[in-house]
C-alpha positions as CSV (number, residue, x, y, z in Angstrom):
1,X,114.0,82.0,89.6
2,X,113.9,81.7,86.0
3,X,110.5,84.3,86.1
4,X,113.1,86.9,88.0
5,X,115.8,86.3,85.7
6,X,113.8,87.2,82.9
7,X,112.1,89.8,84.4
8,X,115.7,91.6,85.0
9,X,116.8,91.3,81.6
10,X,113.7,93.1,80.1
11,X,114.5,95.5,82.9
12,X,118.2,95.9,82.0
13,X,117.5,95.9,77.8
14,X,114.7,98.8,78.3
15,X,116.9,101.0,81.1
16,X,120.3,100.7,78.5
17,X,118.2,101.6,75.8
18,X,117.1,104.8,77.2
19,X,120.0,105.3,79.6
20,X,122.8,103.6,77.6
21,X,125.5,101.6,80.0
22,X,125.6,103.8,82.8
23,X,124.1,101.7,85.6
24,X,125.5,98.8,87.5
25,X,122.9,96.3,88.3
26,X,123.9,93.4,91.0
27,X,121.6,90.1,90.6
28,X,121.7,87.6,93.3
29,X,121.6,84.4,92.5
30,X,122.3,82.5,95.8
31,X,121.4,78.4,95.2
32,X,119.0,77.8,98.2
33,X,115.9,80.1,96.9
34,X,114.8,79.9,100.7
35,X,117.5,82.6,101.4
36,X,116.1,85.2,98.6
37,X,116.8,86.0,95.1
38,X,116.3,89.5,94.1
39,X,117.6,92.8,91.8
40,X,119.5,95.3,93.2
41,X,119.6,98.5,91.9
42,X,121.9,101.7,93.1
43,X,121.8,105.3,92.3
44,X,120.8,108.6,93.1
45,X,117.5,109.9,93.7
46,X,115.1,113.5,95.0
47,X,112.6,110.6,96.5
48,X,112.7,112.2,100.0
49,X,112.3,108.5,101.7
50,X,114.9,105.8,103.3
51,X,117.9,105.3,101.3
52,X,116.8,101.4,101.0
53,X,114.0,101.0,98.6
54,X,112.3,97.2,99.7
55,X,110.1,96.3,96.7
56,X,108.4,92.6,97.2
57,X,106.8,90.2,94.4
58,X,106.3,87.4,95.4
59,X,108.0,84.0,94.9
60,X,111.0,84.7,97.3
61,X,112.4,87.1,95.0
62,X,112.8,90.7,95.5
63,X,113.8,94.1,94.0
64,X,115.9,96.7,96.3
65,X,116.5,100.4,95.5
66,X,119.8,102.1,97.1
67,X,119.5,105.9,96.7
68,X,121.9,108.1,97.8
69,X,123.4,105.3,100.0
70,X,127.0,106.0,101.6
71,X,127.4,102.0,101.7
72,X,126.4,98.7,99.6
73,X,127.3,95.2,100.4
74,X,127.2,93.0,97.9
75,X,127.3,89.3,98.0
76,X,127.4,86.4,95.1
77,X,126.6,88.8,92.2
78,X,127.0,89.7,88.2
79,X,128.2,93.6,87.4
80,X,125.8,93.8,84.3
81,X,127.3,96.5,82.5
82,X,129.9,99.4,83.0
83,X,129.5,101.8,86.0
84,X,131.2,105.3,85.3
85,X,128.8,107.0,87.3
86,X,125.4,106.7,90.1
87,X,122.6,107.4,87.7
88,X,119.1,108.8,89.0
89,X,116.6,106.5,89.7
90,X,113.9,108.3,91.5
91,X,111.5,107.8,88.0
92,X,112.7,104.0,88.3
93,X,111.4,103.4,91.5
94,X,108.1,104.0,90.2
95,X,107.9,103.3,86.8
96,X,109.6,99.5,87.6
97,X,107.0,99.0,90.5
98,X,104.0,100.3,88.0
99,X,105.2,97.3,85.9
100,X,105.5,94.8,88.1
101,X,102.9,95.4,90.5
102,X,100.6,93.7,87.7
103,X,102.9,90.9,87.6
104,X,102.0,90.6,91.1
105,X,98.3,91.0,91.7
106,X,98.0,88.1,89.0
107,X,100.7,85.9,91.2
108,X,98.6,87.1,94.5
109,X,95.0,86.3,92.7
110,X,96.2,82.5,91.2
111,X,98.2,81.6,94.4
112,X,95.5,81.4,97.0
113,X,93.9,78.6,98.1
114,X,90.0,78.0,97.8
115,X,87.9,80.6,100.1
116,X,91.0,82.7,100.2
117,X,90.0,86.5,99.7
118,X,89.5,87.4,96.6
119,X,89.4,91.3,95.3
120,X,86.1,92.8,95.7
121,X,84.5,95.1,93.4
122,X,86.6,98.4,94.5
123,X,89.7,96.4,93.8
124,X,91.2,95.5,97.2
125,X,92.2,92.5,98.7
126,X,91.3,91.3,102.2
127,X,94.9,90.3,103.6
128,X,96.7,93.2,105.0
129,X,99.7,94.5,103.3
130,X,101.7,97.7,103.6
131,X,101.6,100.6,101.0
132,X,104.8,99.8,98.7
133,X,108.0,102.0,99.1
134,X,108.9,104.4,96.2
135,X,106.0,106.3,95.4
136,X,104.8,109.9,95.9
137,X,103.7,111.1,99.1
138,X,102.6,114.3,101.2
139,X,106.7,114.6,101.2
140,X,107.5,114.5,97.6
141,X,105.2,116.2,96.1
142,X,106.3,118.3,93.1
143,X,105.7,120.3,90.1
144,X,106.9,117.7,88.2
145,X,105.6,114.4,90.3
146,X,102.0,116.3,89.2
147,X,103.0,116.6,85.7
148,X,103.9,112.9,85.7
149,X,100.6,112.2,87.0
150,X,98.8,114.0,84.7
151,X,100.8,112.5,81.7
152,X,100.1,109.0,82.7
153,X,95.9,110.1,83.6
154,X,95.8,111.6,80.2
155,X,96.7,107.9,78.7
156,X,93.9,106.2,80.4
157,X,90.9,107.1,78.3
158,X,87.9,107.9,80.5
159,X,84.8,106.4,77.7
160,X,83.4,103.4,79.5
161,X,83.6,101.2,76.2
162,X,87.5,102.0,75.8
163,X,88.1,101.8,79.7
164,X,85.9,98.2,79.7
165,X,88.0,96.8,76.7
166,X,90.9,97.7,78.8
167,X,90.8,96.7,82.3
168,X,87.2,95.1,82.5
169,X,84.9,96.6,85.3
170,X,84.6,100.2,84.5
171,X,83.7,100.9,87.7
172,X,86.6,99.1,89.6
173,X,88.9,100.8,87.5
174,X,87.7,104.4,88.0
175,X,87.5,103.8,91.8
176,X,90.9,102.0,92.3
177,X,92.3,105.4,90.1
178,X,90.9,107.7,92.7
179,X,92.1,105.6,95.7
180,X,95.6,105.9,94.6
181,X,95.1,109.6,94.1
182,X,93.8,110.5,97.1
183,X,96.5,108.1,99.0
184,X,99.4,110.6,97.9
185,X,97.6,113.4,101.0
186,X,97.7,116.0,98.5
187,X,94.4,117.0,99.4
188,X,92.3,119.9,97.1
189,X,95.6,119.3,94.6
190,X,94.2,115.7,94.7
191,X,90.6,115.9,94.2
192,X,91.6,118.3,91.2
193,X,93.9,116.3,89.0
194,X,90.9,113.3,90.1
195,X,88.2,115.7,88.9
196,X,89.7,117.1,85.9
197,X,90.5,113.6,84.8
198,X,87.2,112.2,85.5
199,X,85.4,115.3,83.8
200,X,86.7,114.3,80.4
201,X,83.9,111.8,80.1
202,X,81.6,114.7,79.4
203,X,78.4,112.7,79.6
204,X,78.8,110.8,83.0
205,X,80.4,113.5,84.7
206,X,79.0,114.3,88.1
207,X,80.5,116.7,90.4
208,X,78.7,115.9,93.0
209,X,78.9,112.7,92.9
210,X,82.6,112.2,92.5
211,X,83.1,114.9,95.6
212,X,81.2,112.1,97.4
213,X,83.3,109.2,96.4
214,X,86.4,110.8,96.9
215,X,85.5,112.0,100.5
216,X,84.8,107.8,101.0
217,X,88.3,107.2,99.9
218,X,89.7,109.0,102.9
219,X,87.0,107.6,105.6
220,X,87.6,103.7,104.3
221,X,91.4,104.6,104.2
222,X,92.0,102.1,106.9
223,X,89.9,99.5,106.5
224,X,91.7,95.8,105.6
225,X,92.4,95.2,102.3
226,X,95.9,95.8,100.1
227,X,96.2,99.7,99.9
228,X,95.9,101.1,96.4
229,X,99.7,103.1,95.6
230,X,100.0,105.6,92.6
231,X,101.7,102.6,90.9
232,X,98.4,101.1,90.2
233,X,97.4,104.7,87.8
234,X,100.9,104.3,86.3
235,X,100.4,100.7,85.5
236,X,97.0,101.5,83.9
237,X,98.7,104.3,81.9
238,X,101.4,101.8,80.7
239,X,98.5,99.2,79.3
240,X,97.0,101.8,77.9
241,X,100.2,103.1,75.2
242,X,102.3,105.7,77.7
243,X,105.9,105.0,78.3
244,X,106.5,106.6,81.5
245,X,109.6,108.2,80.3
246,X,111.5,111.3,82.2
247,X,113.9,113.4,82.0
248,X,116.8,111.1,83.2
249,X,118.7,113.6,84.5
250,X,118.5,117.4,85.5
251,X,122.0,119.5,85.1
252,X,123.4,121.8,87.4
253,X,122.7,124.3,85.1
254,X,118.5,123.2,85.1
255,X,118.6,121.9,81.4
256,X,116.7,119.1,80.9
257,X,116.9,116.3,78.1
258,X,113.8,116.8,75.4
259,X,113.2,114.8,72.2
260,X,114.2,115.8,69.3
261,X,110.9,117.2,67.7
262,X,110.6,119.1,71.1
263,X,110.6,122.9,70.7
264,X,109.3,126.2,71.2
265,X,107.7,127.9,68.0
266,X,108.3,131.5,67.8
267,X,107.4,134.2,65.3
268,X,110.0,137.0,63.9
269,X,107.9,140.2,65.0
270,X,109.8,141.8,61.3
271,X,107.5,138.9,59.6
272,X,104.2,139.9,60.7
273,X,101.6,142.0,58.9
274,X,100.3,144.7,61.3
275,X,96.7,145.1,61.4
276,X,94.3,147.6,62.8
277,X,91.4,146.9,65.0
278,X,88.5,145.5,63.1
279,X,85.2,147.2,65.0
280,X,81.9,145.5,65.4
281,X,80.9,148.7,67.4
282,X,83.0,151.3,66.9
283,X,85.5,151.9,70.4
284,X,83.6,149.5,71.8
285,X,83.1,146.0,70.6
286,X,85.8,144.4,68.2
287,X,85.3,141.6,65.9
288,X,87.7,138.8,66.8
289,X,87.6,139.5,70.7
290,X,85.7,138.4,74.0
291,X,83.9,141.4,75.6
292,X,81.5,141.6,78.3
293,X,78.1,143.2,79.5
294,X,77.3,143.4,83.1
295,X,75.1,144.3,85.4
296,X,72.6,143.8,88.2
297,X,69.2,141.6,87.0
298,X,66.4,144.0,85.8
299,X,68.9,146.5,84.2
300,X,68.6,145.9,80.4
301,X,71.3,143.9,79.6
302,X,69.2,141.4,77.8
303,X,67.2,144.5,75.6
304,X,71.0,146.1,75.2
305,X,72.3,142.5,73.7
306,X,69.0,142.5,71.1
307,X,69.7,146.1,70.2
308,X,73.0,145.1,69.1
309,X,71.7,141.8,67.5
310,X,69.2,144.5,65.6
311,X,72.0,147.0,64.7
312,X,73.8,143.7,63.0
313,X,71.0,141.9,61.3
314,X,69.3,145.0,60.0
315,X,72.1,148.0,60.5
316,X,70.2,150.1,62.8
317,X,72.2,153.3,63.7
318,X,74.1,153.4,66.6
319,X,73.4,156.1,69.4
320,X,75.3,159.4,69.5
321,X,75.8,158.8,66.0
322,X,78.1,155.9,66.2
323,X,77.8,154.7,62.7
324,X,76.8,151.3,62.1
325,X,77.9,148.0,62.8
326,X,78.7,145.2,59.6
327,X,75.5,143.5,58.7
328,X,75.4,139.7,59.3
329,X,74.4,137.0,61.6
330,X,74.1,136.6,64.9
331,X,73.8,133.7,66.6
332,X,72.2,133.5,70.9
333,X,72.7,131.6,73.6
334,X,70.2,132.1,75.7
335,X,69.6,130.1,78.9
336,X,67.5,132.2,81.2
337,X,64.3,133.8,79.6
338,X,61.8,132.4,76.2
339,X,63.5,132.1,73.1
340,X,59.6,132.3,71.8
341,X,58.0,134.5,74.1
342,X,60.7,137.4,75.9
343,X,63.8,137.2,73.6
344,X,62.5,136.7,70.2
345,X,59.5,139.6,71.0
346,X,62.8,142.3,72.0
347,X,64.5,141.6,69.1
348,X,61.2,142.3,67.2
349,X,60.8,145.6,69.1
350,X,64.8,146.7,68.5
351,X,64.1,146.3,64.9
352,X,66.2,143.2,64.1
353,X,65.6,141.1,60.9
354,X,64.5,137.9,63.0
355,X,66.3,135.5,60.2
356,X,69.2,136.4,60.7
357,X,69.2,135.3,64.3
358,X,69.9,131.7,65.2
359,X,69.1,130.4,68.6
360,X,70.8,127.8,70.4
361,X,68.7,124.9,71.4
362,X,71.3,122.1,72.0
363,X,74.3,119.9,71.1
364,X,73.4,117.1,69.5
365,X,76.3,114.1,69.9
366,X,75.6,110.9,69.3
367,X,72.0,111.3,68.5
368,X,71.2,112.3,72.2
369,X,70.4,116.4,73.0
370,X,71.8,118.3,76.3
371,X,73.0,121.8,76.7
372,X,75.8,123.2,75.1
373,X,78.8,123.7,77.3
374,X,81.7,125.8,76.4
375,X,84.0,123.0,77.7
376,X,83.5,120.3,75.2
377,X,81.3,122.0,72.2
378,X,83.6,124.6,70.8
379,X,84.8,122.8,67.7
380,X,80.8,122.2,67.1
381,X,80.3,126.2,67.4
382,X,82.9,126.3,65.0
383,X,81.1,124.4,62.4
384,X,78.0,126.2,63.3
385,X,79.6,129.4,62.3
386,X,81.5,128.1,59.4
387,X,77.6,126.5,57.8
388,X,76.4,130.2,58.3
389,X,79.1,131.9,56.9
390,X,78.6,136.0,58.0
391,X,77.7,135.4,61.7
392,X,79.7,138.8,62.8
393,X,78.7,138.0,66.9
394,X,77.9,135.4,69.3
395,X,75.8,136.3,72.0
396,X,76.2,134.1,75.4
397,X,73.1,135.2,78.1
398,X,74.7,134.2,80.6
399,X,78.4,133.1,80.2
400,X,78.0,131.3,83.6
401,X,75.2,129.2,82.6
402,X,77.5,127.4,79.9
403,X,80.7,126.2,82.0
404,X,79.3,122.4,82.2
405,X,77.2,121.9,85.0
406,X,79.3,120.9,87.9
407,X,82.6,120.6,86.2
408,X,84.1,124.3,86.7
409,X,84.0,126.5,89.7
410,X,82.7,130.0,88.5
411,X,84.9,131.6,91.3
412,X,88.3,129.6,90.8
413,X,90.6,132.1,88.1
414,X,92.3,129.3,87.0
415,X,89.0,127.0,85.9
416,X,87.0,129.9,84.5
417,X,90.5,131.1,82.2
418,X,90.9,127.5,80.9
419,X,87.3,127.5,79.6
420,X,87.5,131.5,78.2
421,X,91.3,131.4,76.9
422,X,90.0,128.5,74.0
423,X,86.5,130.9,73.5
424,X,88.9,133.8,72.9
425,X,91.2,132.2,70.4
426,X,87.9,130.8,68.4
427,X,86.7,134.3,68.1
428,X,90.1,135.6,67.4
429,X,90.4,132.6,64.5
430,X,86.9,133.0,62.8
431,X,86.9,136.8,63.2
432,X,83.5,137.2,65.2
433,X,82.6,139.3,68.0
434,X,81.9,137.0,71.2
435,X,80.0,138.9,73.6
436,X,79.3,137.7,77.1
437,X,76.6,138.0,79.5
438,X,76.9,138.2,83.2
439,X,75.4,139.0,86.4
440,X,76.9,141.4,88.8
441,X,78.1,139.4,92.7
442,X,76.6,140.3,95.7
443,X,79.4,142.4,97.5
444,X,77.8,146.1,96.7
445,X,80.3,147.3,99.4
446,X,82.6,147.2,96.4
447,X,82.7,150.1,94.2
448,X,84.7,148.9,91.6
449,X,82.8,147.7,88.8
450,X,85.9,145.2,87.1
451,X,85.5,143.7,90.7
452,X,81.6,143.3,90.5
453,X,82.1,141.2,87.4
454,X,80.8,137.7,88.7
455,X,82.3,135.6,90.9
456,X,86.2,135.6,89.4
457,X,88.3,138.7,88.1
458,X,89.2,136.1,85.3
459,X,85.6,136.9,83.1
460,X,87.1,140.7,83.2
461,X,90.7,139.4,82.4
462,X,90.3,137.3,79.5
463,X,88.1,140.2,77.8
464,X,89.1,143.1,76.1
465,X,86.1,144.6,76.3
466,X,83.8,145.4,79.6
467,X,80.4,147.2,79.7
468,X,78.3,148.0,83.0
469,X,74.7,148.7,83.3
470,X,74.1,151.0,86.3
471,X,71.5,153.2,87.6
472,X,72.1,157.2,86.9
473,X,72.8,158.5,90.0
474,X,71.9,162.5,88.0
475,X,68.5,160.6,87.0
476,X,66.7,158.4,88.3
477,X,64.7,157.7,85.0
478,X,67.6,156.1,83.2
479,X,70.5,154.1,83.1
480,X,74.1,153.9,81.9
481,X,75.6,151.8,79.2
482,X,79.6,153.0,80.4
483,X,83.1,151.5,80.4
484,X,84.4,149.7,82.9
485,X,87.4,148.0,80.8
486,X,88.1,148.6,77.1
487,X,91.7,147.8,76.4
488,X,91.6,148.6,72.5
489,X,90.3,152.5,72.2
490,X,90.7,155.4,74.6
491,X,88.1,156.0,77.3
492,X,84.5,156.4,75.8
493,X,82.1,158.7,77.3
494,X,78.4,156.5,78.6
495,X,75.8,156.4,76.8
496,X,72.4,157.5,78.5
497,X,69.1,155.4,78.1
498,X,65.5,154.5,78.9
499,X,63.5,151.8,78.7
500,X,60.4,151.8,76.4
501,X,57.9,149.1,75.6
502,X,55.8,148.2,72.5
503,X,53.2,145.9,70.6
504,X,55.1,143.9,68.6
505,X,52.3,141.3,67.6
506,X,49.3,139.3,69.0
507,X,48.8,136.2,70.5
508,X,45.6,134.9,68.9
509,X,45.6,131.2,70.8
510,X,45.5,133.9,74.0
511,X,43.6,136.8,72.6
512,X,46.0,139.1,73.7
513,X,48.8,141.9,72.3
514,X,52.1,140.8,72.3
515,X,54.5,143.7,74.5
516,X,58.2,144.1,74.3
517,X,60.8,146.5,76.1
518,X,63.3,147.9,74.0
519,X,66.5,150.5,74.7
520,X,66.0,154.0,74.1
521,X,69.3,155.9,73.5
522,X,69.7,159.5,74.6
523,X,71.6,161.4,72.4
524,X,73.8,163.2,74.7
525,X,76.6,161.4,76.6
526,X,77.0,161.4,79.9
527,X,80.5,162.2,81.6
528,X,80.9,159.9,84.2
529,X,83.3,156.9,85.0
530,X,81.7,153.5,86.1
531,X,83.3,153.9,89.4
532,X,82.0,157.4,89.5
533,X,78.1,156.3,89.1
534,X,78.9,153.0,91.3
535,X,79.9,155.3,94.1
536,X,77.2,157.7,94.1
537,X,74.7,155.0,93.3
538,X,76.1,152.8,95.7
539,X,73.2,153.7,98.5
540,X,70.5,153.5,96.1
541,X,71.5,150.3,94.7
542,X,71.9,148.7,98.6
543,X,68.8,149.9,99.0
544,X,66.7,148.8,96.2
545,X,68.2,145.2,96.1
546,X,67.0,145.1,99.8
547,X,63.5,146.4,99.0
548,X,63.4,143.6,96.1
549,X,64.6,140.6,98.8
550,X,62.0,142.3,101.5
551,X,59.2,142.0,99.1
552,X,60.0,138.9,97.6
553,X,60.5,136.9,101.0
554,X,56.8,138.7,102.3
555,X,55.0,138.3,99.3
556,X,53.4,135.1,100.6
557,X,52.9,135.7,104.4
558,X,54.4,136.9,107.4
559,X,58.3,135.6,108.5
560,X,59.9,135.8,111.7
561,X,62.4,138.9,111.9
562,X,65.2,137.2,112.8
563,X,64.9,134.9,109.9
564,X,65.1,137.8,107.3
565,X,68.0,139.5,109.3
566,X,70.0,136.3,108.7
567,X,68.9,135.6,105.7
568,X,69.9,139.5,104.2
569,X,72.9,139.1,105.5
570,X,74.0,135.7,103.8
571,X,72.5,138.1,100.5
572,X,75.5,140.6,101.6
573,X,72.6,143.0,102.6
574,X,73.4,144.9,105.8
575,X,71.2,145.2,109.1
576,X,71.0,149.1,108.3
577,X,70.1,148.9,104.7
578,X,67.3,146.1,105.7
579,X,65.7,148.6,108.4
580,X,65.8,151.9,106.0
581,X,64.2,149.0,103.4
582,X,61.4,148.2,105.8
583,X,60.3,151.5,106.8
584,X,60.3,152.7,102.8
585,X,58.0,150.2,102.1
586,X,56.0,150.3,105.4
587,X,56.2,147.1,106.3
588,X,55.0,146.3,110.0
589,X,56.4,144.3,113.0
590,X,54.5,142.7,115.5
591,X,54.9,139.8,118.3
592,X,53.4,137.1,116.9
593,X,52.4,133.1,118.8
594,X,53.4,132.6,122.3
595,X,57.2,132.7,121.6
596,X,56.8,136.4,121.5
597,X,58.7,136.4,118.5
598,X,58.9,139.5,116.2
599,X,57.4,139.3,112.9
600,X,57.4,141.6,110.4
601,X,54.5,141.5,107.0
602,X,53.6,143.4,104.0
603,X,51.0,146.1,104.5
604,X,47.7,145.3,103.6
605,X,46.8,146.8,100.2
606,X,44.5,148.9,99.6
């Protein structure tokens, strides 16, 4: 009695704090304690569940939630307060339950007898008991209820040392999070507000790994044990400094109560200084914005990006007499070829002054090295730029390859725009060119190349700047460097080029001559839109990509027809384009084993 008491005057002191005396709260205090004590609290509520909130905790004593009731009986009680008016108290069905759910696990733990059940390590307890009333469901979801969810997971720190001096068992305490998640039956929304939260802690982050533990959540749903509610995360969230305060109380006309300091910050348009557009490559590349190169592999993209790093670090002339770009640094990511051996030897053959280059290696936190990722490592690219002081671009070959392994998904718009929205403001704030790297998708049916930009239209969205490489459907010698997005000059006519190659050193551990490709600019343009050249290129391109798949899946032996059908067609290469493929490059089928099978091989050479 006395534990109930108390706990109802803390109750009443925090609600008339926040809420000031609007709320009648009816204590019963009948003498036998065999016929129940228990708080009773009436009011109005969006909670789309019973109008009779039951909230059990133990020692006879209970707490009861009326919303939106058209009745109350009251017996043997004390009006706490004055009533004017039914105040909400959807947020204090929750919230109360969060607070005293802790209250009751330790009553639940010390009350039972010896070789009682005891939690195990996910958290549960081996006596059945229903999920409590009052908490988010499949029903009630919400903008907001997410909101509130993501406010209280943003308390709970996700380093193990922090989360152990909290709650204890690391583990127990991540699992018993996601349980209570994945109990509301919002499904992908679910797994998504678990995964963002979880992929805070940078360094144990595995995608994988947690798509396998939530997916166990679901199967051991029903085994015995106490069922883990959302209270449990706002419980955790409360230990850990959040107040779990809401808007009490939304207004006809959808106003909303905000602290005082609340606001939105605006800027007088009469107040700014217009500026012009600073070039890096004039009409084409601007310092201070995100642009883009694209392109199928094999096209140039990496000799175009050391050209570029050449006509910085050692003002080379641009084609078509372009002028020249502001000499600097440049610093490269590069995940995909030899810093030492392909990248370094192109920029040697552009004409770049090598120290002025700085390559990427790793991030360095906490003594320990792993690859950079754009998620967690800006504000250290930030200081990198700042030590150098005139780095006028970054180079990222590829973007893709520095998302964080496993924690975006490359073809989601909203994941790949929350990790290039930040990237743009850097650049924007340090006044640097950021220019991106990336592969062209598999659907060559499309003849748009904005849509052939990787695997989400938000790479081509967040920049202002887009650049394919494509085959010259007039020539079949060279390629085009042409627009396919610039949103800060008029349309600029493609540039025309080659690929040459040259000695740029020797090895003399190998004995052998060092060769590097460069770009070789044409000095014409060419008049031609991307889509234009994409179009009438389109059959070529089908064709060689299938010659390239053909030869690499023969190289080592014969394969069984039907294999390579199915296998060009998860590539996105039609049956057609295969067959045209196969007789270009003579290959020959045959009935091979006693299946009668057909194979098809390379010819012999000769």
């Amino acid at each position: 009695m006395v534990r109930l008491i108390s706990i109802t005057a803390a109750i009443h002191r925090r609600w008339r704090s926040s809420h000031g005396p609007t709320i009648s709260f009816v204590v019963f205090l009948p003498t036998p304690i065999s016929k129940r004590t228990g708080l009773r609290i009436i009011g109005t509520s969006e909670i789309s569940l019973a109008s009779k909130h039951k909230l059990n905790h133990g020692n006879g004593a209970a707490i009861e939630f009326f919303s939106n009731s058209t009745h109350y009986l009251t017996l043997s009680c004390n009006e706490i307060g004055r009533c004017n008016k039914l105040p909400p108290i959807g947020d204090a069905i929750t919230s109360i339950d969060a607070e005293l759910s802790n209250r009751q696990e330790e009553i639940d733990f010390d009350a039972q007898p010896r070789g009682a059940a005891r939690p195990d390590q996910s958290g549960e307890y081996a006596p059945d008991e229903p999920a409590r009333a009052g908490v988010p469901s499949s029903e009630t979801w919400s903008f907001a209820e997410e909101a509130r969810l993501r406010a209280a997971l943003a308390a709970i720190p996700t380093d193990e040392k922090l989360l152990a001096e909290k709650f204890g068992h690391v583990h127990d305490t991540w699992v018993r999070i996601g349980r209570a998640i994945e109990r509301l039956d919002w499904g992908d929304r679910g797994y998504a507000i678990f995964r963002d939260w979880s992929a805070q802690n940078a360094t144990e982050f595995d995608e994988k790994g947690l798509l396998k533990q939530w997916r166990s959540f679901n199967r051991n749903r029903n085994a015995r044990g106490r069922p883990v509610t959302i209270a449990t995360v706002y419980r955790y969230a409360m230990k850990c400094g959040w107040s779990g305060d809401q808007p009490a109380e939304q207004h006809n006309d959808h106003s909303v109560d905000v602290d005082v300091g609340d606001e939105i910050t605006t800027t007088i348009a009469a107040n700014l200084e217009m500026r012009g557009i600073d070039w890096l490559w004039p009409g084409r590349f601007a310092r201070g914005k995100f642009g883009l190169i694209a392109g199928m592999p094999d096209m140039g993209k990496g000799q175009i990006a050391a050209f570029i790093a050449a006509a910085i670090t050692a003002r080379i002339d641009l084609p078509c007499g372009e002028g020249n770009m502001p000499r600097g640094s440049v610093i490269w990511f590069n995940a995909e070829d030899g810093a030492a051996d392909t990248v370094k030897p192109r920029l040697v053959a552009a004409g770049a002054d090598v120290s002025r280059v700085h390559f990427v290696n790793s991030t360095r936190v906490g003594g320990e090295d792993r690859m950079f990722s754009l998620i967690t490592d800006l504000q250290l690219l930030r200081k990198k730029i700042n030590q150098i002081g005139d780095v006028q671009a970054v180079i990222i070959d590829p973007t893709s390859a520095y998302l964080g392994v496993g924690k975006v998904d490359s073809r989601s718009a909203t994941d790949v725009r929350s990790i290039l929205t930040p990237l743009k403001e850097l650049a924007e704030e340090l006044h640097v060119a950021v220019i991106g790297i990336c592969h062209f998708n598999k659907k060559d049916d499309v003849k748009s190349a904005m849509l052939r930009v990787s695997d989400s239209i938000a790479y081509v969205a967040a920049a202002r700047h887009v650049y394919a490489v494509l085959d010259n459907p007039e020539d079949k010698d060279t390629k085009l460097f042409i627009k396919a997005k610039n949103n800060l000059a008029p349309d600029t006519k493609a540039l025309r080029y080659g690929i040459g190659v040259q000695v740029v050193g020797r090895d003399q551990k190998l004995g052998v001559d060092i060769d590097a490709p460069f770009i070789v600019w044409h000095s014409q343009y060419v008049e031609m839109t991307a889509n234009e050249a994409m179009a009438a290129a389109g059959g070529s391109t089908a064709k060689r990509e299938a010659r390239e798949f053909l030869q690499e899946r023969l190289r080592s032996g014969p394969v069984k027809a039907d294999d390579l059908v199915e296998e060009a067609k998860q590539e996105g290469i039609s049956f057609a384009t295969l067959r045209r493929a196969k007789k270009e490059l003579g290959i020959k089928s045959r009935k091979g084993g006693f299946d009668g099978e057909w194979i098809w091989e390379l010819p012999p050479r000769i």
